[in-house]
N, CA, C and O of each residue as an XYZ file, in Angstrom:
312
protein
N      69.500     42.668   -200.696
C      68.076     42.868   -200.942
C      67.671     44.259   -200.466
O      68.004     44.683   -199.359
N      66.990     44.909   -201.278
C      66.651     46.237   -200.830
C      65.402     46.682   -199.724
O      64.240     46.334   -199.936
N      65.677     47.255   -198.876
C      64.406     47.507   -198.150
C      63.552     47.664   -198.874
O      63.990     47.870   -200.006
N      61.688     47.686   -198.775
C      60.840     48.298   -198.842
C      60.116     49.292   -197.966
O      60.241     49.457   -196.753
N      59.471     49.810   -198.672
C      59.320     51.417   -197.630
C      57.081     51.122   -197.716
O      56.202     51.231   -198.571
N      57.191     50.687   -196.065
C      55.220     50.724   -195.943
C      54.934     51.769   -195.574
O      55.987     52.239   -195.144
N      53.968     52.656   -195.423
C      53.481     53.272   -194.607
C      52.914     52.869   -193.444
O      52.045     52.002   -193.352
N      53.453     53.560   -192.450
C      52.923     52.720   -190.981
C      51.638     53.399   -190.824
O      50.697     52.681   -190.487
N      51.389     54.813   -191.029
C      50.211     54.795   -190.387
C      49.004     54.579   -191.357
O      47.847     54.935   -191.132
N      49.626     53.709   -192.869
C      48.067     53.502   -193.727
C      48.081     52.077   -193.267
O      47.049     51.445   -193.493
N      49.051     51.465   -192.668
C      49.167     49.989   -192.071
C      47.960     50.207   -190.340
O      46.963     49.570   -190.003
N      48.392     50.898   -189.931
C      48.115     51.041   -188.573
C      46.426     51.370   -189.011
O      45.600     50.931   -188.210
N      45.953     52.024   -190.087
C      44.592     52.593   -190.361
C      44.259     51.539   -190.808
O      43.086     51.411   -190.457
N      44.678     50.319   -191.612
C      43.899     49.242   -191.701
C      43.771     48.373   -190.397
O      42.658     48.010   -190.015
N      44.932     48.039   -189.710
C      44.431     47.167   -188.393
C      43.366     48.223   -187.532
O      42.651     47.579   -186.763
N      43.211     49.140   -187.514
C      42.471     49.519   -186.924
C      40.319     49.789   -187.438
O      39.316     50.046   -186.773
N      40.521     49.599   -188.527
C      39.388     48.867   -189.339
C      39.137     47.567   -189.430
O      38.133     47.144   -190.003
N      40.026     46.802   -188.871
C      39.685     45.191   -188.409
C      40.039     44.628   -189.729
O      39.273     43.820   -190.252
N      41.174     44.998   -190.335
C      41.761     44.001   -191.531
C      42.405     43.526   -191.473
O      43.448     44.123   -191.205
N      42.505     41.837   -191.668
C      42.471     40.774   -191.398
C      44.168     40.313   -191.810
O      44.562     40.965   -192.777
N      44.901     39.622   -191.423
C      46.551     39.088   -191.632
C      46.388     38.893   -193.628
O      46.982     39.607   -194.436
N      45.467     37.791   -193.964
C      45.491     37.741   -195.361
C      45.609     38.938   -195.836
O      46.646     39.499   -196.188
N      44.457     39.365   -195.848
C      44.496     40.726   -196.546
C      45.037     41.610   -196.110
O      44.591     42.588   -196.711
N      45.971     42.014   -195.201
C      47.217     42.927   -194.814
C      48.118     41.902   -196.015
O      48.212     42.073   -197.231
N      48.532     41.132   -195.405
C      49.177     40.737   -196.492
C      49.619     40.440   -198.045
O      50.702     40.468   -198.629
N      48.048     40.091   -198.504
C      48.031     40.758   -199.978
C      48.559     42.103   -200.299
O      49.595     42.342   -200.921
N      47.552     43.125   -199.699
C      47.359     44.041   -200.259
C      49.413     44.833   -199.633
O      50.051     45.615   -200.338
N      49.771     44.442   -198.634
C      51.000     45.142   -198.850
C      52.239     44.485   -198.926
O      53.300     44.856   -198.426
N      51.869     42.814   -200.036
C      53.094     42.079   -200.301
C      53.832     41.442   -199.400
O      55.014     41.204   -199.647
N      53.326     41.115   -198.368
C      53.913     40.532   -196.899
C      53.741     39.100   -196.854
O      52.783     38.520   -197.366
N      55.036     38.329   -196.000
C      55.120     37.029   -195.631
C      54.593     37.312   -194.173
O      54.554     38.393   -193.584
N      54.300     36.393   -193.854
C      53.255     36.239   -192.405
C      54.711     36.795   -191.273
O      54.649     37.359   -190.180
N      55.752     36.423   -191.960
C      56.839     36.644   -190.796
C      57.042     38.130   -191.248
O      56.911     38.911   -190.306
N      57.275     38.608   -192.227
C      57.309     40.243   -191.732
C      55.959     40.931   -191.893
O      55.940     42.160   -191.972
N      54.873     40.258   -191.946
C      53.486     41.442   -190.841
C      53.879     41.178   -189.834
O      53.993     42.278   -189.293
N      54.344     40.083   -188.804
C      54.399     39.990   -187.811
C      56.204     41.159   -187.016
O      56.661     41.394   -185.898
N      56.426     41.367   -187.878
C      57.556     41.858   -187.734
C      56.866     43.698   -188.301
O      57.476     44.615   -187.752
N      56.021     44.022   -189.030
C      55.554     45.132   -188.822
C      54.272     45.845   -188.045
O      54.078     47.000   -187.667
N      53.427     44.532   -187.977
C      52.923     44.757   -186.590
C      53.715     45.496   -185.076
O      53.348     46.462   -184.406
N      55.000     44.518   -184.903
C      55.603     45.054   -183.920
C      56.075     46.413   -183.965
O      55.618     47.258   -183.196
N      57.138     46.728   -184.986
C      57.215     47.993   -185.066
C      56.002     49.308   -185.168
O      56.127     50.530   -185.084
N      54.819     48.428   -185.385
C      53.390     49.668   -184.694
C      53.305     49.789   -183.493
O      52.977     50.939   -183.202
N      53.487     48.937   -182.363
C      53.148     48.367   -181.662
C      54.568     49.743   -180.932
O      54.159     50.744   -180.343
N      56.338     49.462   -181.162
C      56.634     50.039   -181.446
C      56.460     51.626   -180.724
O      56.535     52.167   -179.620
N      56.175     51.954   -182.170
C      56.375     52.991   -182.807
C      54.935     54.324   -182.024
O      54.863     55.546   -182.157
N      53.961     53.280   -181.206
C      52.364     53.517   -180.502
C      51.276     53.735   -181.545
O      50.154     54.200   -181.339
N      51.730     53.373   -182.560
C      50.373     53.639   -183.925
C      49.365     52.636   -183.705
O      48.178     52.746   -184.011
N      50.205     51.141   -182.867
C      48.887     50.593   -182.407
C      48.842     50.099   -181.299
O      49.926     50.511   -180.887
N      48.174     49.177   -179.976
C      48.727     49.130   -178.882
C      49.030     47.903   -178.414
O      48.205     47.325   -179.122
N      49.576     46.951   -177.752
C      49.969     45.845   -177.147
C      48.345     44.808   -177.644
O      48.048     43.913   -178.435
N      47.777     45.529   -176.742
C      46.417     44.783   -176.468
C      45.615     44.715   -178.103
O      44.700     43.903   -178.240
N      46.000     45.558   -179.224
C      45.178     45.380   -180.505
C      46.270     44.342   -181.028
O      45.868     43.405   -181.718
N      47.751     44.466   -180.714
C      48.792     42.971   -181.460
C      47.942     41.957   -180.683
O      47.567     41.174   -181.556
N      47.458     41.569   -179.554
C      47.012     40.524   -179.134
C      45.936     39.751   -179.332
O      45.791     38.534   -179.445
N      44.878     41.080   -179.365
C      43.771     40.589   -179.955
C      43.680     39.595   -181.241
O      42.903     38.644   -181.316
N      44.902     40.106   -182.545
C      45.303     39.392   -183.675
C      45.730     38.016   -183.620
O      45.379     37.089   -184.350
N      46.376     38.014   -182.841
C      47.671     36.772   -182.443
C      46.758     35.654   -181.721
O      46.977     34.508   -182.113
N      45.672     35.823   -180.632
C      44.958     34.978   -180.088
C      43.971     34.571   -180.818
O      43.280     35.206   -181.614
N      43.918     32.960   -180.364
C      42.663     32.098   -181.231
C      41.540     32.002   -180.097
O      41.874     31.985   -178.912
N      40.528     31.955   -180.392
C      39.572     31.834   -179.426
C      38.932     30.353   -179.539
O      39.362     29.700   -180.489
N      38.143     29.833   -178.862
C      38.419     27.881   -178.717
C      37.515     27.656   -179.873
O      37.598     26.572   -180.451
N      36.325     28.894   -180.442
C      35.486     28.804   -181.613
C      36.505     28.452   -182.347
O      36.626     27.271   -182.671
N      37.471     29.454   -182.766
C      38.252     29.339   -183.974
C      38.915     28.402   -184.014
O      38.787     27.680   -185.003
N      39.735     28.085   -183.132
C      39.949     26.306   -182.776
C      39.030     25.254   -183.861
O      39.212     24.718   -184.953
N      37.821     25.343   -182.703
C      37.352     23.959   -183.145
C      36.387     24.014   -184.289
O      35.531     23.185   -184.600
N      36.815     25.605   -185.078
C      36.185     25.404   -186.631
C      37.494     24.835   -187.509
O      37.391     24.075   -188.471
N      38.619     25.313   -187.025
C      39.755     24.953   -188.034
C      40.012     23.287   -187.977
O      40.504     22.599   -188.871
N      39.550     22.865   -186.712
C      39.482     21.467   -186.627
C      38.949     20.746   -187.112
O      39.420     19.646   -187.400
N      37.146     21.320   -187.509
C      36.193     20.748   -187.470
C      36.777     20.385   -189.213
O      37.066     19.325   -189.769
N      36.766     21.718   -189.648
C      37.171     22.250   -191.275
C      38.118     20.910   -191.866
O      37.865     20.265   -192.884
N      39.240     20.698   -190.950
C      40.778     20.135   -191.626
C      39.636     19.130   -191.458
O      38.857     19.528   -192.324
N      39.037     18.043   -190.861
C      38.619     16.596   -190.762
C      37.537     16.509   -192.047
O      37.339     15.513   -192.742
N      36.928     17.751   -192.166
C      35.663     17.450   -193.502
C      36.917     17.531   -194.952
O      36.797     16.862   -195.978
N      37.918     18.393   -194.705
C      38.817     18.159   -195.556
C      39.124     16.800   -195.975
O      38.735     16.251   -197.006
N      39.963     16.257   -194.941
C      40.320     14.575   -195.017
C      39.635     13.270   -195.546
O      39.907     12.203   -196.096
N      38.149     14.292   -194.847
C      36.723     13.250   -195.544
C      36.825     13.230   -196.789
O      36.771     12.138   -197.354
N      36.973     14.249   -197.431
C      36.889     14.295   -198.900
C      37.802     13.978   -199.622
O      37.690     14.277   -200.810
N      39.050     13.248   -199.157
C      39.878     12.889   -199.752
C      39.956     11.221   -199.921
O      40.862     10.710   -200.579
């Protein structure tokens, strides 16, 4: 399989505009396992820093208990 070639720092200029895993991912053809695998190499590489990979990676108990709240009105409707 052939590599693909991203640009890190038009990658690094979107996380740093607050764009979001989906849409990193659309827009540069990514499985959740290699953003997470080019995240690191920003991280890396200093294009972005420990503490902005973390910010991504952590759920906060809101986001929790909307994804919770969300999946059960799901179920309702089934």
């Amino acid at each position: 399989m052939q590599e693909r070639k991203i640009k890190a720092k038009r990658v690094a200029a979107d996380v740093h505009a607050g764009m979001g895993d989906s849409v990193l991912m659309e827009k540069y053809t990514l499985t959740a396992k290699e953003l997470e695998a080019v995240l690191r190499k920003l991280v890396e590489v200093d294009l972005i820093t420990h503490m902005e990979l973390y910010e991504r990676t952590s759920l906060s108990d809101t986001q929790i208990t909307k994804a919770f709240v969300d999946s059960r009105a799901i179920e309702e409707l089934d």
